[in-house]
DRENDO-1510 file (C-alpha; in Angstrom, 1 decimal, always signed):
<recs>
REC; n; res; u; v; w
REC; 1; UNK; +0.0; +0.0; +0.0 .
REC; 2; UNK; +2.8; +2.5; +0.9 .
REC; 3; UNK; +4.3; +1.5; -2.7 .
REC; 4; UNK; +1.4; +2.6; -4.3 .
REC; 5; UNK; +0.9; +5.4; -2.3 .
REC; 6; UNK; +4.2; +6.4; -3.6 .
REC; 7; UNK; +4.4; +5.8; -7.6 .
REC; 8; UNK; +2.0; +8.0; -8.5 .
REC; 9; UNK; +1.6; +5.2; -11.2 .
REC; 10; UNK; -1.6; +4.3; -13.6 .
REC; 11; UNK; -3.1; +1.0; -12.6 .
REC; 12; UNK; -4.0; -1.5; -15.3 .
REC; 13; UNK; -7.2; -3.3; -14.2 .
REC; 14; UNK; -7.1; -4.7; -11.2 .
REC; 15; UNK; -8.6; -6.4; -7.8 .
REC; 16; UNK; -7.5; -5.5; -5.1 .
REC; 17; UNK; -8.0; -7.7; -2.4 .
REC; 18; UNK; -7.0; -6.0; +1.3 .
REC; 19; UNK; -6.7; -8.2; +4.1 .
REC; 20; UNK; -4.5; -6.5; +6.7 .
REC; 21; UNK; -2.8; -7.8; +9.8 .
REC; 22; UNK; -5.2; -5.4; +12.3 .
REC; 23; UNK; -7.1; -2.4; +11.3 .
REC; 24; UNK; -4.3; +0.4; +11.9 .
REC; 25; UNK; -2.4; -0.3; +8.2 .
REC; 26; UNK; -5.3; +0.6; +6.2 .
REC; 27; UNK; -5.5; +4.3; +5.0 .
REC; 28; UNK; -8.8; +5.5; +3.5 .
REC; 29; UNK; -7.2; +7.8; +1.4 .
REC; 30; UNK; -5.2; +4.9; -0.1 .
REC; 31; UNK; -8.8; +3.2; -0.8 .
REC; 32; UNK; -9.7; +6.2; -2.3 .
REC; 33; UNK; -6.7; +6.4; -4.6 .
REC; 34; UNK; -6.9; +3.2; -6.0 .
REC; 35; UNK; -10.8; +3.6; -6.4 .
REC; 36; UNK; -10.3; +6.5; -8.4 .
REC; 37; UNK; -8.0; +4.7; -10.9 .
REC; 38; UNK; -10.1; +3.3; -13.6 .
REC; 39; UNK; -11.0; -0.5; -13.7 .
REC; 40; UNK; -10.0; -0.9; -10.4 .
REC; 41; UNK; -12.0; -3.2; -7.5 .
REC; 42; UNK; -11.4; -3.6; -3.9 .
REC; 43; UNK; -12.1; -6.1; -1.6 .
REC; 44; UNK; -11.2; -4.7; +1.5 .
REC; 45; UNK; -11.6; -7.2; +5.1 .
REC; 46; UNK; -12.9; -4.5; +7.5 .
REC; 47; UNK; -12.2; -6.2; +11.0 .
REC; 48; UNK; -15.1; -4.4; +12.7 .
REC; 49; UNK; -14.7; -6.2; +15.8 .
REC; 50; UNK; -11.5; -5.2; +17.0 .
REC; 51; UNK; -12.3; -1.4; +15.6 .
REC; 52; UNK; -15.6; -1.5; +18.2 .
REC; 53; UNK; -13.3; -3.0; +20.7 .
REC; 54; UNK; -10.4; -0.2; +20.4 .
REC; 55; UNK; -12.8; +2.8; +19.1 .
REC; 56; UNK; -13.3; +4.6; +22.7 .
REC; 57; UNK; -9.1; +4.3; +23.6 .
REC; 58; UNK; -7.7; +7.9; +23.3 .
REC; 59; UNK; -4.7; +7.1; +21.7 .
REC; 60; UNK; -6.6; +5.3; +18.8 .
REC; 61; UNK; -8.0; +8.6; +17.7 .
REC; 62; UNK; -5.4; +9.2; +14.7 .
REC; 63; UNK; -5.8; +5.7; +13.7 .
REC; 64; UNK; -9.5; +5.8; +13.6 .
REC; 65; UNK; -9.1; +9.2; +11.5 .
REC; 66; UNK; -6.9; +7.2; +9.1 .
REC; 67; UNK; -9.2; +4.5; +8.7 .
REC; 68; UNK; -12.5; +5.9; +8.5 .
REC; 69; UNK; -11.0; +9.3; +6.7 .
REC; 70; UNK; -13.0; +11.4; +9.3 .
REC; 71; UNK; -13.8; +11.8; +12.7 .
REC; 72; UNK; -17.5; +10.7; +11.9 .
REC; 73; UNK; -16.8; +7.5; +14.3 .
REC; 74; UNK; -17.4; +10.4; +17.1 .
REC; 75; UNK; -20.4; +10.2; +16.5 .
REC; 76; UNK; -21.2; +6.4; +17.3 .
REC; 77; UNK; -19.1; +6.3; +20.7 .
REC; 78; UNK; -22.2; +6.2; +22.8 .
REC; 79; UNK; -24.2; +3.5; +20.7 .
REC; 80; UNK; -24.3; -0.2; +22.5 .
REC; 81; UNK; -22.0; -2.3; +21.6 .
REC; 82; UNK; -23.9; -4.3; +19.2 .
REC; 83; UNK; -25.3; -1.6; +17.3 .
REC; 84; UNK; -22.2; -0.2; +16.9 .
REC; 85; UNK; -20.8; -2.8; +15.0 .
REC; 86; UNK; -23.2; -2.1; +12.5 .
REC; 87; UNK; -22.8; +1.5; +12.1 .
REC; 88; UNK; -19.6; +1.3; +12.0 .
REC; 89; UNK; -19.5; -0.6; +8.7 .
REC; 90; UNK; -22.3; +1.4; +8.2 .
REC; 91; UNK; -20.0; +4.8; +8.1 .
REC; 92; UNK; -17.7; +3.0; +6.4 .
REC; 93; UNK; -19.8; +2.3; +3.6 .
REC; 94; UNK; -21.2; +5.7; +3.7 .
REC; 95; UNK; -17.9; +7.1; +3.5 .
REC; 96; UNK; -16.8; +5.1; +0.4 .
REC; 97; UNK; -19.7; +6.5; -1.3 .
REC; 98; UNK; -20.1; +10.1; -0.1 .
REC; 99; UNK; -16.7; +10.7; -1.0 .
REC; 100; UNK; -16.9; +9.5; -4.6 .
REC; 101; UNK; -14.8; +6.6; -4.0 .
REC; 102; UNK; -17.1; +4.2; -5.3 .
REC; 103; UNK; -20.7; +4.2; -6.5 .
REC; 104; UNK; -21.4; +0.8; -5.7 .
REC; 105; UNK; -20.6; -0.8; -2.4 .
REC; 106; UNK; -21.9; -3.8; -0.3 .
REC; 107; UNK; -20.8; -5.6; +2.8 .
REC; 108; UNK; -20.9; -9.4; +3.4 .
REC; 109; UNK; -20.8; -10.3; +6.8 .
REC; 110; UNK; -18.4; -13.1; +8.2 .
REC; 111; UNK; -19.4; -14.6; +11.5 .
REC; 112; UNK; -19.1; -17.9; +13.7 .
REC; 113; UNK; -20.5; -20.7; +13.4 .
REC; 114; UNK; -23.8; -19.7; +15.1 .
REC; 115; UNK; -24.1; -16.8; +12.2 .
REC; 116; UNK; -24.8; -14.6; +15.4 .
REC; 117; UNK; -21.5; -12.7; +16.6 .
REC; 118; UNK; -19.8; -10.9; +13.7 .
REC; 119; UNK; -15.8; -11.9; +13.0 .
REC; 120; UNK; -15.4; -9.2; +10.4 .
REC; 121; UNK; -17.0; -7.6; +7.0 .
REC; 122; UNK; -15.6; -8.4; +3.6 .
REC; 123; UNK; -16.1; -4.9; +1.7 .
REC; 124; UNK; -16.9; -5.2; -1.8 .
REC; 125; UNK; -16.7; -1.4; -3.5 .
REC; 126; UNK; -16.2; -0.2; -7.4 .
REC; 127; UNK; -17.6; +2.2; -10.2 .
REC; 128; UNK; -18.6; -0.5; -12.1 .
REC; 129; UNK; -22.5; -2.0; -11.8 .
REC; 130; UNK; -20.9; -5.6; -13.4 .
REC; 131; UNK; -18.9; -5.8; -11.1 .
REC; 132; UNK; -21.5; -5.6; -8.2 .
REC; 133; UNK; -24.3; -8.2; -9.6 .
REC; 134; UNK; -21.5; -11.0; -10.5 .
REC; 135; UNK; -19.7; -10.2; -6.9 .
REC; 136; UNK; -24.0; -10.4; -4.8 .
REC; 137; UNK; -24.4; -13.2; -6.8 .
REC; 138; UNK; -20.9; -15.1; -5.9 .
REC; 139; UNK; -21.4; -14.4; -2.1 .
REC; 140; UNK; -25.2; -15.1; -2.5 .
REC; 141; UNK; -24.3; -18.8; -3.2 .
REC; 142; UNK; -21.6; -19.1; -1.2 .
REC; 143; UNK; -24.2; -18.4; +1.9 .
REC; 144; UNK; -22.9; -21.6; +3.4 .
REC; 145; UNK; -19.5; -19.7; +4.6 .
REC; 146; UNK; -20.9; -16.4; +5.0 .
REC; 147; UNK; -24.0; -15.0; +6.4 .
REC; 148; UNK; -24.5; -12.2; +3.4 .
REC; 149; UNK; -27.1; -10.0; +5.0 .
REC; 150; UNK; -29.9; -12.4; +6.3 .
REC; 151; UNK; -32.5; -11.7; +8.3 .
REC; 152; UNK; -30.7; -11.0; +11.2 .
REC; 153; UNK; -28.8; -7.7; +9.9 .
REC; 154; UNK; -29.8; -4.5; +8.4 .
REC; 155; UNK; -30.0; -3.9; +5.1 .
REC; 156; UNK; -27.3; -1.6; +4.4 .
REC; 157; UNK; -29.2; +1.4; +2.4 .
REC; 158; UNK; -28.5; +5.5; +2.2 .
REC; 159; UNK; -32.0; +5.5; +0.6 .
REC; 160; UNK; -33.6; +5.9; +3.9 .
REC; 161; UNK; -37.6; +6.3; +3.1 .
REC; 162; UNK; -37.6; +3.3; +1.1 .
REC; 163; UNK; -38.6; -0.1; +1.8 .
REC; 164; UNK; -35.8; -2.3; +3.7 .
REC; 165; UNK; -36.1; -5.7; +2.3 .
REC; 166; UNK; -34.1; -8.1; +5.0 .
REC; 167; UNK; -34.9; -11.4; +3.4 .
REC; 168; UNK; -35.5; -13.1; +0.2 .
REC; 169; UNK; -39.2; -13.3; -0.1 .
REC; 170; UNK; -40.6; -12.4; -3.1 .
REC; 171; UNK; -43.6; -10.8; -2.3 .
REC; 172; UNK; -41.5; -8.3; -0.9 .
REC; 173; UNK; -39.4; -7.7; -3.7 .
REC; 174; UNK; -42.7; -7.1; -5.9 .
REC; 175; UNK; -44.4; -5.2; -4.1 .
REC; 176; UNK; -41.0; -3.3; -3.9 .
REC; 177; UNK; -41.0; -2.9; -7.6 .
REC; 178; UNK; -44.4; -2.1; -8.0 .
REC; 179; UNK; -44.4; +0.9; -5.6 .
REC; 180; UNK; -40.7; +2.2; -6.7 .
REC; 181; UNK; -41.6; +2.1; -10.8 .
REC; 182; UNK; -45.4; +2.8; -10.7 .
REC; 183; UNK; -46.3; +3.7; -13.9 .
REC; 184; UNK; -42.9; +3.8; -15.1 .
REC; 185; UNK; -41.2; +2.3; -18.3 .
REC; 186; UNK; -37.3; +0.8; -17.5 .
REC; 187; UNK; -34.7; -1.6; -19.2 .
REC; 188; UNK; -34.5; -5.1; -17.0 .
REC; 189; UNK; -30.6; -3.5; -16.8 .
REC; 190; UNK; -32.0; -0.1; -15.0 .
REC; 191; UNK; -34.4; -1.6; -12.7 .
REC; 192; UNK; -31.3; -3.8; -11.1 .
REC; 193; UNK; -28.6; -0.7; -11.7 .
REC; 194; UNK; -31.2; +1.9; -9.4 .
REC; 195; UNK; -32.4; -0.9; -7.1 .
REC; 196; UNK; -29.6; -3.3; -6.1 .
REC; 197; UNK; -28.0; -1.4; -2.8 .
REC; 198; UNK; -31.7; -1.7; -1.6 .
REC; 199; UNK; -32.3; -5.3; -1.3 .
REC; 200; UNK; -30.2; -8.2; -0.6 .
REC; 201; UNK; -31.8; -10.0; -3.5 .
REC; 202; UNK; -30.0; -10.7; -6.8 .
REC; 203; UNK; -30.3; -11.3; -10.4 .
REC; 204; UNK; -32.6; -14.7; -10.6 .
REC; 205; UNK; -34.8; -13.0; -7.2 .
REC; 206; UNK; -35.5; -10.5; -9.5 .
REC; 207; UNK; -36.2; -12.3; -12.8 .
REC; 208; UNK; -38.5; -14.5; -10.9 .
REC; 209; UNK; -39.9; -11.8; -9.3 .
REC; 210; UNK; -40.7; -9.9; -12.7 .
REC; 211; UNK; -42.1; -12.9; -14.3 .
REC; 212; UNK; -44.9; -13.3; -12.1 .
REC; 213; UNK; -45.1; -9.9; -12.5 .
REC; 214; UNK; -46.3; -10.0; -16.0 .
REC; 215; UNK; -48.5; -13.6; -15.5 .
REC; 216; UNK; -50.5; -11.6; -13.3 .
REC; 217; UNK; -50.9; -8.8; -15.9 .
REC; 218; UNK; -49.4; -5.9; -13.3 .
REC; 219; UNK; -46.7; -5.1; -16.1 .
REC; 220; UNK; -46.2; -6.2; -19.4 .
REC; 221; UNK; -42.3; -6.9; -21.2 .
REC; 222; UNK; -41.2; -6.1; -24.3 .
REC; 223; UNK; -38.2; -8.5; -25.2 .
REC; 224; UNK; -35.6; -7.1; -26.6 .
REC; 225; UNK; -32.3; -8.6; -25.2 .
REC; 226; UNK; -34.2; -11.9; -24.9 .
REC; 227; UNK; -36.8; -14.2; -26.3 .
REC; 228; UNK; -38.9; -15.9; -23.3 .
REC; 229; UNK; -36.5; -14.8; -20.4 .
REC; 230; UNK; -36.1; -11.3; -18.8 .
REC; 231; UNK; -32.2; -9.9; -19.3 .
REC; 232; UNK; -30.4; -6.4; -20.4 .
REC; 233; UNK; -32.8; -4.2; -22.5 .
REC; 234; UNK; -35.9; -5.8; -22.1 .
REC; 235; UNK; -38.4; -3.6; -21.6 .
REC; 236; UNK; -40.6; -3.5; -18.2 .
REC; 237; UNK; -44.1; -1.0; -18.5 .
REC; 238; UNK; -45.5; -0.9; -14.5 .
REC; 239; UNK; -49.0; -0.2; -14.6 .
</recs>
C-alpha cells in the first residue's frame, strides 16, 4: 500500500484484495486512490470487531481518522455495543460512497459458526455495476460460509424512506418494484442498476420476481435482449 501510495503510477485493471494484519495499516485515502483509478476493485476485510473493541481508547483517535477518513466515528461512541458494530461498517460504507470513491458498495458479513456474533466484514466497493451483480451473486451462493445479510442484519441502504427488504421473499421484492416504478417504463438492466443497494436480493430474485409480475398482468415486457426470459434491454411498463 505504501508502494502505491508512492508511484503515482496508472493502474492496469485490477482487484484488489485488502486483508490486513489489524485495522491500523489501512489508509482511507489509499482506498480512495486506488478507487479512483479506472477499472480498479477492492475487496477490502474491515475487521469491525476489533475497531468496536479499540474505538473509545484515546490514543486510537489518529488511527480511527486514518481509517474511516474522518472523525465521523465520534459520533457512534455512545451506541451499544452491538449496534455499533453495524454502524460502524455502516459509516464506512457511507464514507466510500459520499466521498466518490465508489458508486457501488456492499458488505458481506463473516461470523461464527452460530451466524450470530460478527468476526469481520468483507467490503466489496467499485464504479462498475458488473462488477456488483457478479460479486452479490458469488457471495449469495456461497451463503454456506458467510451470512451475506440475512435476516438478522440491516439492510445496508442510504435511501432511507424506502422499503428495507431483510430477506428473500418475493412478495417483498414485488411489491417493492411495483411501488418504486409505478407507472414507469425501465430496461430489466435499469431496474437492477437503481435498485440493487436496496435489497439483498440478486439477479434470478428479480427475474423471478418480474415474471410473475407480468403472469398476473401488473406489467407487461417487451423483449428485446431476450426471447422468453427477462435480461439487459428488455423492456418492463409498471401499470
Amino acid at each position: 500500500m505504501d508502494k502505491f501510495e508512492k508511484s503515482g503510477k496508472r493502474l492496469p485493471p485490477s482487484f484488489f484484495f485488502i486483508d490486513p494484519f489489524g485495522y491500523t495499516g489501512v489508509n482511507f485515502n489509499t482506498i480512495k486512490r486506488i478507487l479512483h483509478q479506472p477499472k480498479t476493485e477492492v475487496f477490502l476485510n474491515f475487521i469491525v470487531r476489533d475497531v468496536n473493541r479499540f474505538l473509545k481508547l484515546k490514543h486510537q483517535e489518529k488511527n480511527m481518522n486514518t481509517l474511516f477518513g474522518n472523525d465521523k466515528w465520534k459520533d457512534l461512541l455512545a451506541i451499544n455495543d452491538k449496534e455499533r458494530q453495524t454502524a460502524l461498517r455502516d459509516l464506512y460504507v457511507d464514507n466510500l460512497i459520499e466521498t466518490g470513491a465508489a458508486k457501488y458498495v456492499w458488505p458481506f458479513r463473516v461470523c461464527q459458526d452460530d451466524k450470530r456474533i460478527t468476526l469481520y466484514y468483507l467490503i466489496y466497493a467499485t464504479n462498475n455495476f458488473k462488477g456488483l451483480d457478479i460479486m452479490k451473486g458469488i457471495m449469495y451462493n456461497q451463503n454456506e460460509y458467510f451470512a451475506y445479510l440475512g435476516p438478522d442484519e440491516h439492510v445496508y441502504q442510504f435511501s432511507k424512506n424506502q422499503l428495507k427488504l431483510i430477506d428473500f421473499n418475493q412478495e417483498n421484492l414485488k411489491n417493492y418494484l411495483l411501488k418504486t416504478y409505478s407507472k414507469a417504463k425501465k430496461t430489466y438492466e435499469q431496474i437492477k442498476e437503481e435498485t440493487y443497494m436496496d435489497t439483498v436480493c440478486i439477479d434470478k430474485h428479480y427475474r423471478n420476481a418480474l415474471k410473475e409480475l407480468e403472469k398476473e398482468k401488473k406489467i407487461t415486457i417487451k423483449r428485446v435482449s431476450s426471447r422468453t426470459g427477462l435480461k439487459g434491454d428488455d423492456i418492463i411498463c409498471f401499470e
